[in-house]
N, C-alpha and C positions, 0 to 999 in steps of 0.2 A: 087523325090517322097516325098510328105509329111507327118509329120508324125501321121494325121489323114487317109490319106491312110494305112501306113502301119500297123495302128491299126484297120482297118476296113478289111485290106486284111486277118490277125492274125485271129478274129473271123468268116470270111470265111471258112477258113481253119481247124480252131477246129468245124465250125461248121458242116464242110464236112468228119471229122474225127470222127464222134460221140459224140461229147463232146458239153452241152449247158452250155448258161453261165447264173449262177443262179441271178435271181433277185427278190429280196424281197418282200416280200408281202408290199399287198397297204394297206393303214392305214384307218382303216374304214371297210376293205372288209371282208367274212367269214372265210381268213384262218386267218387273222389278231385277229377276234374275237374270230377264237378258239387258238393263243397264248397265248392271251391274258388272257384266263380264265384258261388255264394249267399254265401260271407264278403264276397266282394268289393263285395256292395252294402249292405252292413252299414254303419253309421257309430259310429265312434269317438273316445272320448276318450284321450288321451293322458298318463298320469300321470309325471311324473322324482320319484324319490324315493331320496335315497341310504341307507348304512348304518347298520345301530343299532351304538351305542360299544362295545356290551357284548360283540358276538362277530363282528361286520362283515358278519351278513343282512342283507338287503334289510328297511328296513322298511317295515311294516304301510299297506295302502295308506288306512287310516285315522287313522296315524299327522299329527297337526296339523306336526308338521315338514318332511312330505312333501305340504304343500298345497300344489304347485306343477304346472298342465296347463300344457298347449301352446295358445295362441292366435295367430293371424295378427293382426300390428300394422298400424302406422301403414307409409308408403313409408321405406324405409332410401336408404344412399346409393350404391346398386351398381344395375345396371341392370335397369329395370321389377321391382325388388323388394321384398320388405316383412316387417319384421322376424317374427320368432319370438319373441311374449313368455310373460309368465308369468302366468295368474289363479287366484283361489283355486278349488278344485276343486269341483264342484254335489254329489258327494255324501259332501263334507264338510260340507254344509252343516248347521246344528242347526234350521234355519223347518223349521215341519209340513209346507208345500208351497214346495216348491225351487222356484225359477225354472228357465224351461226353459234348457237351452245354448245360447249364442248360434251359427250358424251358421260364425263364423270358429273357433270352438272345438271342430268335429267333422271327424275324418279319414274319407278311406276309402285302405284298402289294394288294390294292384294287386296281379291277378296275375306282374307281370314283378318286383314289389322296389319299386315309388315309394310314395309317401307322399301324398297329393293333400285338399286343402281343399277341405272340402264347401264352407263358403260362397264361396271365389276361383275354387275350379277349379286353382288352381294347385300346383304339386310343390315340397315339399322342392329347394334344389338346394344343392350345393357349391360357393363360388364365393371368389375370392383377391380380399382387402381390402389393396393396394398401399401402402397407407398405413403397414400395422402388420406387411406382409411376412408374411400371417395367413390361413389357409383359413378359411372362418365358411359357416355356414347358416342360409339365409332362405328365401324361397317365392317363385318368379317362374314364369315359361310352364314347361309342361313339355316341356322341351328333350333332346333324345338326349344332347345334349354336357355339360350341367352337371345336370341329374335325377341323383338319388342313387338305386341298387340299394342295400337296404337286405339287412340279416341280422340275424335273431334267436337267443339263446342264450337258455335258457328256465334256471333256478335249482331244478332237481329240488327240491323237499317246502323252497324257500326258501334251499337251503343253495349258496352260492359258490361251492364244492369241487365240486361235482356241478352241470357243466355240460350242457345236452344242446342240441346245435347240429338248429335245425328248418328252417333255412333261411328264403326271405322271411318277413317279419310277416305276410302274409294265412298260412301256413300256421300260424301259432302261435294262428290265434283260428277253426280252422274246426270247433271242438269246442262243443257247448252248452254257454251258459252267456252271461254276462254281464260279468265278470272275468276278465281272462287275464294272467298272468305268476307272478313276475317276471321280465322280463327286461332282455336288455343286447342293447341295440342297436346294432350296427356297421353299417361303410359299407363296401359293398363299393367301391375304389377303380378298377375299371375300367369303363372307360364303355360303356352299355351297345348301343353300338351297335359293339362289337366282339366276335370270337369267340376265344377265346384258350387256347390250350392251356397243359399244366404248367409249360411252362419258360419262361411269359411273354410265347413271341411269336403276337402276335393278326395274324387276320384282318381286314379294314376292311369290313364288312358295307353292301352300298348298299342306301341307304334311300330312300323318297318321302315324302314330306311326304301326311300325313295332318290330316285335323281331323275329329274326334271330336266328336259333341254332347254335353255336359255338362249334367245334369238333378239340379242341387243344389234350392236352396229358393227360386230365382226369380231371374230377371239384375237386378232389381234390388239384388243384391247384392253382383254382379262387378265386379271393378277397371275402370276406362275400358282398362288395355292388353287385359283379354278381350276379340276381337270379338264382334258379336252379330249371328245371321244369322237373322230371319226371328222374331226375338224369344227366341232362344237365342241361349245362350253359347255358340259355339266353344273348343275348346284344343289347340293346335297338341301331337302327341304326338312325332315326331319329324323331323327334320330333311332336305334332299336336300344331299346329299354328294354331289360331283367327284370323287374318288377313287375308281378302278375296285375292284372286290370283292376280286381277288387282294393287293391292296397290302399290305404287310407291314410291322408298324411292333411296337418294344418298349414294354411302357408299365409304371410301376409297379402292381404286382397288389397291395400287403399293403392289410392289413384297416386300416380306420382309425376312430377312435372321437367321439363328440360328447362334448363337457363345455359346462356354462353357462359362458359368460367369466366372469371375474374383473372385465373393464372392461364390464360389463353395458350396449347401447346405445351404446358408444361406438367400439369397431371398426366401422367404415362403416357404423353405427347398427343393427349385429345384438346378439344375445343368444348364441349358438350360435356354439362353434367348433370349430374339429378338430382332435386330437390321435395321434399313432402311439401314444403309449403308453395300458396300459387305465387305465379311470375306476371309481373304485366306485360310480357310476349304476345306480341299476335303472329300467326303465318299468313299468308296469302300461299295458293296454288295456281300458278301461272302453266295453261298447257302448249306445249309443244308439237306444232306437226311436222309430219318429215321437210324438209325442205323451207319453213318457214320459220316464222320469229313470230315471239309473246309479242300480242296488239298492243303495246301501249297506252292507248285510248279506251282501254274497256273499262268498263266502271265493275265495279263488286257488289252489283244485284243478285248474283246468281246463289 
């Protein structure tokens, strides 16, 4: 007997016992959509943690040499923006009761690919630091033109060798749980307010200028560039473009990667820069509920 039989006999049998065997929703379809938009209001923390010496995994998101999150700094010196630094992680922490996360220190993921600060409001973006002739990334409006579309590669059972591409970061955390990775975060380099087929050449999609209300953890949190309308924060999502729909322009598509600078703070006072080639970066996404702290003890099955 083979052992495609006897795994087909297996779910015979549980399936004759009451038991189905669960399968994932389709990507695209309504239960997918409504994952999707329940991750979306989820808040996260953000962990970089690069490789262990001994065989180049991802290490251990509990590993002390990977106590490095993402927090929203001080103003850098690029426009209306503010650096991306580094603090020690809350559930590395050894106090019996952790302090809670500070609000510049929890993300939420979009449905379209951005990255956006529960306490600013504001997006990830990509932006050229003239000085050092240098892409870098920091946090300002979230703009169609400089907003980063992000992409995830999740590290099957931790292992490098076995990539498996999920697409946006909200897709890579719309599974229960609490910990999600590891993974390697790329940027998708086309802007996202273009439509672009295989061979590069995009469409110019017109846009209107929207403002979105933002319901983080109170305006008194948000930078003076957020408006505030009515006692909420506004945040501009995308931009209105003169360029009629059909216009036609080349742009470069490759994928491009973040690494911590080397000159930490001193590229036009970011932390974050961008590189074509890959980094042995991994993230971990650590989620946050109201009121509570990242589990510690979860493991990165999800």
């Amino acid at each position: 007997m083979g052992v495609g039989t006897v795994v087909a006999l297996l779910l015979l049998g549980a399936a004759g016992a009451g038991f189905r065997v669960r399968r994932p929703p389709t990507a695209g379809g309504e239960q997918w959509r409504q994952m999707m938009k329940k991750a979306s209001q989820r808040e996260f923390v953000i962990q970089m943690v690069g490789p262990q010496q001994r065989n180049g995994f991802p290490m251990s998101p509990m590993d002390e040499r990977g106590n490095l999150c993402w927090q929203v700094g001080g103003p850098d010196k690029l426009n209306s923006g503010y650096n991306v630094e580094f603090r020690p992680c809350n559930h590395q922490s050894l106090e019996a009761v952790k302090a809670p996360v500070p609000p510049n220190a929890l993300w939420h993921f979009t449905q379209d690919g951005m990255i956006r600060s529960v306490g600013t409001g504001m997006c990830l973006r990509k932006m050229k630091c003239k000085e050092y002739n240098t892409e870098v990334v920091d946090v300002g409006p979230c703009m169609a033109h400089t907003s980063i579309n992000f992409i995830v590669e999740k590290a099957v059972g931790g292992n490098p060798d076995r990539m498996q591409d999920l697409g946006s970061p909200l897709a890579g955390v719309i599974d229960p749980g609490t910990l999600f990775g590891p993974f390697k975060l790329k940027i998708s380099n086309r802007p996202s307010d273009l439509k672009c087929d295989r061979s590069g050449t995009c469409e110019k999609i017109k846009q209107q200028k929207r403002w979105e209300p933002y319901f983080g953890h109170g305006v008194t949190r948000q930078p003076a560039t957020v408006p505030v309308v009515n006692g909420k924060a506004f945040v501009p999502e995308s931009i209105v473009t003169d360029l009629s729909p059909d216009t036609l322009v080349n742009v470069d598509t490759r994928i491009l990667h973040l690494m911590r600078s080397p000159l930490d703070g001193v590229m036009c006072g970011t932390s974050l820069e961008v590189t074509a080639g890959d980094t042995d970066l991994f993230f971990y996404f650590h989620q946050e509920s109201a009121g509570s702290n990242a589990t510690a003890n979860a493991t990165a099955s999800h």
